[in-house]
N, C-alpha and C positions, 0 to 999 in steps of 0.2 A: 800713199796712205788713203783707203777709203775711209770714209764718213759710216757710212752704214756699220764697216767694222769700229770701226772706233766706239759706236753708241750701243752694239752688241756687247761687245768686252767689256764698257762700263759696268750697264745694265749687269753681266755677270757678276762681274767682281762685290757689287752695290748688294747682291743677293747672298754674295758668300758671306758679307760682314753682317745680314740677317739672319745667317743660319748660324752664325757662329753666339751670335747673340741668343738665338734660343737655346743655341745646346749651351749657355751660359746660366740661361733663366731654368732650365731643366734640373740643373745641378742643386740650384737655390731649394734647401727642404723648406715646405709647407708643413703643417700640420695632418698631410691627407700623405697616405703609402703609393709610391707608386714605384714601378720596377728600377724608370729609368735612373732611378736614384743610385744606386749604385754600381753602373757602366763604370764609371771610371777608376773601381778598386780593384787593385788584382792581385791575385793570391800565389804566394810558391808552392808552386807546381814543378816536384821533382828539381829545383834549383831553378825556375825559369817563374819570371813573372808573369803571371798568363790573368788576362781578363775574365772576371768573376760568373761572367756568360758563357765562358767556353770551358768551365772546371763542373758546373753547377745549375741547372735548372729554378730560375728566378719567377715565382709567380706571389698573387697580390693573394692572401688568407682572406681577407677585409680590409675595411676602408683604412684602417689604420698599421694592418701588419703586412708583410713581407715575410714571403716563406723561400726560402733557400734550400735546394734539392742537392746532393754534390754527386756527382757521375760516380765516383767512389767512396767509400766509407771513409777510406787511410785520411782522407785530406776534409775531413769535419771540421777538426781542429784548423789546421791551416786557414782554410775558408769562414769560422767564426773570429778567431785574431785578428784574420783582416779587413774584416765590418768593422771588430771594436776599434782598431789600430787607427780607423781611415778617420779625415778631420770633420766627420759626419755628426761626430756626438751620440751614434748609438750604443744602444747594448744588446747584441745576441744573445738566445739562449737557445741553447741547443736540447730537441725532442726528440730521440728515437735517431734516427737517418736525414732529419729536416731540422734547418736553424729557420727560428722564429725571430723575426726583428724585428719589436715593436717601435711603432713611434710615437715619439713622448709630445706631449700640448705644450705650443709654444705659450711661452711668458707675451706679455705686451712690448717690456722693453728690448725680448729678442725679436719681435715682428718688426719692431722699429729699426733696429740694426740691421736686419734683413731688407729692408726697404730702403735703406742708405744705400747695401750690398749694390741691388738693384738700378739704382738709380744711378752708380757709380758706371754699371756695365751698360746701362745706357746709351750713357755718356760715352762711354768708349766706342761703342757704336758707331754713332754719329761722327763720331771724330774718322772712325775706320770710312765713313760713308764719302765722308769732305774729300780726305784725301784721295780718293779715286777720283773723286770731281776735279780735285785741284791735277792729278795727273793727265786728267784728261784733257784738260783747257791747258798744259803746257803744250801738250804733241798738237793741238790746234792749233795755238801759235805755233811752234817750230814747223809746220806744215806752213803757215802762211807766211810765214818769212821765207822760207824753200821755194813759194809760189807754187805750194802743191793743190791749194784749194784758195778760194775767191776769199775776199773779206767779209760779202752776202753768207755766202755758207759757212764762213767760222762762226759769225756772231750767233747766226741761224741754230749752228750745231750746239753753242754754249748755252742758248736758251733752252733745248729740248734736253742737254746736260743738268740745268738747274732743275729741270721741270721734274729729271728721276731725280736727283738727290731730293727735292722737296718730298715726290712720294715714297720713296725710300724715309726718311726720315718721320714721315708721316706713320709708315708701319711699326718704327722702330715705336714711338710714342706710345701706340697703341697696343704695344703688345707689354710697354711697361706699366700702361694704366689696369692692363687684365691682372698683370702679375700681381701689383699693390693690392687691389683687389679681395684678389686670390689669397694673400699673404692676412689681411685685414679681417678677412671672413673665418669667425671663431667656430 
């Protein structure tokens, strides 16, 4: 077992539980329109569920709408059911060859629930961050019980471990204080 990989693979893994976190925080609607909002609806297409990017041309009207192009006419229909359908809380209305989806102004007490939302995925986070750490500091020990590295360089290794999960966690923090923020800001 090298050390060097060992704190490389963390170091990854610590980043996927960040990225997953944002495409968490992504999902979370704001008051403000933005495309990636609805990635993860997809519409039947010919009996197949197909993501709403690959049916449809998604672009921002204004700050507050989303306009919907569909590559074909036949599946208008399809593709505004399943805006309304998804657990988005929208309502499309369909102009000419383009769905219009506006976004409605959060209440206070749905910005607070949103910020629970948030704060919950957090949490998970962080939880997702630990656990790499904690996988990582097992193979150190089972490495140092094998007598495959010194006690110097286990300990060594578990410091420079805590030091990412601390800025790891660090990020995560800071990208939940944008979010609240963000959510907060009328």
């Amino acid at each position: 077992m090298q050390i060097a990989d060992l704190k490389k693979t963390t170091d990854l893994k610590m980043n996927k539980s960040i990225e997953a976190f944002k495409a968490d925080l992504a999902k979370v609607r704001t008051g403000r329109a933005h495309t990636g909002l609805l990635d993860h609806i997809t519409v039947d297409y010919y009996g197949t569920a197909t993501p709403i990017n690959q049916v449809a041309k998604v672009t921002l009207l204004d700050a507050r709408t989303i306009g919907v192009a569909p590559f074909e006419k036949k599946i208008l229909q399809a593709v505004e059911k399943a805006i309304r359908d998804s657990d988005l809380g929208l309502n499309p209305a369909a102009m000419g060859e383009t769905i219009r989806v506006p976004m409605p102004a959060l209440t206070e007490d749905r910005r607070k629930e949103l910020i629970k939302v948030v704060r919950h995925e957090a949490e998970n986070a962080r939880v997702a961050v630990r656990n790499v750490r904690r996988d990582a500091n097992h193979a150190l020990k089972e490495a140092l019980k094998k007598h495959e590295v010194s006690e110097n360089d286990e300990r060594r290794t578990q410091d420079e471990v805590q030091k990412l999960t601390n800025r790891h966690i660090a990020e995560i923090d800071k990208l939940l204080q944008q979010k609240e923020a963000e959510l907060m800001a009328v």
